[in-house]
C-alpha positions in Angstrom: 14.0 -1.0 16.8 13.7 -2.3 13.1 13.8 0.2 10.5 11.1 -1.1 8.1 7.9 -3.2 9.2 4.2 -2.7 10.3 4.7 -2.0 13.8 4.4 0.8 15.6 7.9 1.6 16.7 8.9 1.0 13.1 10.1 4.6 11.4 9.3 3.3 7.8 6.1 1.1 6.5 7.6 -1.6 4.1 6.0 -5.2 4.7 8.8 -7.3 5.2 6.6 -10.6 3.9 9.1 -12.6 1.4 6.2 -13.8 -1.1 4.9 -9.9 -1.2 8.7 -8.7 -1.7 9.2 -11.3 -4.7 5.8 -10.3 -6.3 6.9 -6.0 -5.7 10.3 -7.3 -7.3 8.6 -8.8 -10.1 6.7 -5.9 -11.1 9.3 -3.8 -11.2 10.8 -6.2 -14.0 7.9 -6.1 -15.9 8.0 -2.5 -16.1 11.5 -2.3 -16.9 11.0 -5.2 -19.5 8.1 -3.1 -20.8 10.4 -0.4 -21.2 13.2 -1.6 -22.9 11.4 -3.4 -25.4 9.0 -0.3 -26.3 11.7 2.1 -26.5 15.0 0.0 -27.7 13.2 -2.9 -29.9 9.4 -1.4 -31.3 10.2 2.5 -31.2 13.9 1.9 -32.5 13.0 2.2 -36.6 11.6 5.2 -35.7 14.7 7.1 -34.4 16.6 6.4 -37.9 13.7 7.9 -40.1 15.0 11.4 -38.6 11.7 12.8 -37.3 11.4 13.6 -33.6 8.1 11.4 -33.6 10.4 8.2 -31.6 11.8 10.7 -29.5 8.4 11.6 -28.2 6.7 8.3 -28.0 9.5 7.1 -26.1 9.5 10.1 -23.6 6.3 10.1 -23.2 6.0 6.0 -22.4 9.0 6.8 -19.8 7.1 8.9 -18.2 4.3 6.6 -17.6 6.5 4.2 -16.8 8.2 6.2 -14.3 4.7 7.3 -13.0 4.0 4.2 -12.6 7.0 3.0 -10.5 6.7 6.0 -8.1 3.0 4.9 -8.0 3.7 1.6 -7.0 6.3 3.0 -4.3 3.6 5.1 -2.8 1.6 2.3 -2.2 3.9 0.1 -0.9 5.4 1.9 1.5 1.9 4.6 2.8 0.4 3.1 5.7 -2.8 2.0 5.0 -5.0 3.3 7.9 -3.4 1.2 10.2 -5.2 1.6 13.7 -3.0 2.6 16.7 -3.2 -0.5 19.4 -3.6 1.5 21.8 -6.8 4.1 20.2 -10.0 4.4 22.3 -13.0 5.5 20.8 -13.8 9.3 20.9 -16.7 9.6 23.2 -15.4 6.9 25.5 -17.5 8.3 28.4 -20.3 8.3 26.6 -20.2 5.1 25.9 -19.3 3.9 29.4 -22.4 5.8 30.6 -24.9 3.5 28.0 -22.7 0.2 28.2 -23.9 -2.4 30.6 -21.7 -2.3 33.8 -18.5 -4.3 33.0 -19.5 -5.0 29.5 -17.2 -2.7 26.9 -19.7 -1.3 24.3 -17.6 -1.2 21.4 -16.1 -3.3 19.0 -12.6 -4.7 19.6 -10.4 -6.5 17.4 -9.8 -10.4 18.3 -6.9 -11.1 17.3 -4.9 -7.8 18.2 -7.1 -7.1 21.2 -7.7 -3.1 20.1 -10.2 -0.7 19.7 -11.7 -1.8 16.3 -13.2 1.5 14.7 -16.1 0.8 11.9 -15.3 -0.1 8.3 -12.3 -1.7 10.0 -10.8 -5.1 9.1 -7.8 -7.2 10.9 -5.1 -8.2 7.7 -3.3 -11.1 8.6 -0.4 -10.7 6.7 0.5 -7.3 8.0 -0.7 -8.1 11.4 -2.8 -4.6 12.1 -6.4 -3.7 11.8 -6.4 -1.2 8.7 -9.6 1.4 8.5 -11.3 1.0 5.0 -9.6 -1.9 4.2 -10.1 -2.9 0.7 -8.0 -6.0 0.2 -4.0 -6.9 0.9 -2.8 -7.1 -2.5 0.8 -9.1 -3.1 1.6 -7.0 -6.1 2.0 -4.1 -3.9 3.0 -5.9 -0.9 0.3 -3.9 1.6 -2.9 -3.6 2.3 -5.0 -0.8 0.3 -7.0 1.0 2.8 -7.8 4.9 3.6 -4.0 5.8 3.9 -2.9 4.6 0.6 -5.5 3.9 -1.7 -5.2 6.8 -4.1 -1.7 5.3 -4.8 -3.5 2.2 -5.9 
């Protein structure tokens, strides 16, 4: 049982895709960049002057830039809405009294061969049918869907 992926069995949800891993690395070196150069190369005359006005600038652009790392965490590793394979919709009987006999009345996902709920789309890169799927951006290395998109 792997530790991190986009199955089911997996404990924690990290996609494990190299090119989304590389972009999720960059980004964190932009923010670090970001940081050093706002606080140790454009806020550094202001910390001689002896007012506490680079002392606050800097804190408070750590913060966001801490805010914005957790952020980024969040999103990488929420699941998106990522539909069990092995959901059925709610009122199945219901809709095995209306279907045509042998006919399934409800949507299933081709390529996973699951119950595919509405608003749902199949993410090739993850592998999973997320609900509300938005897009699967690189820079966060997941899909944004239901699960996760307030982290986004």
């Amino acid at each position: 049982m792997a530790v991190c992926g986009t199955k089911e069995s997996d404990s924690n949800w990290l996609n494990t895709e190299c090119c989304g891993l590389v972009c999720a690395c960059v980004t964190y070196a932009l923010l670090l960049f970001a940081e050093y150069a706002m606080v140790f190369v454009i806020l550094d005359p202001w910390f001689v002057d002896g007012s506490n006005s680079g002392y606050i600038h800097s804190s408070i652009f750590s913060v966001i830039v801490v805010l914005a790392i957790v952020s980024h965490l969040k999103a990488m590793t929420t699941d998106p809405g990522a539909v069990p394979r092995d959901a059925m919709p709610i009122n199945l009987s219901e809709v095995q009294k209306t279907g045509v006999k042998g006919k399934k009345n409800f949507r299933m996902c081709l390529k996973c061969d699951s119950f595919k709920p509405g608003r749902t789309h199949h993410c090739s890169i993850c592998r999973r049918c997320v609900v509300k799927m938005d897009h699967h951006c690189p820079w966060v290395n997941n899909c944004v869907g239901l699960g996760n998109h307030k982290f986004f």
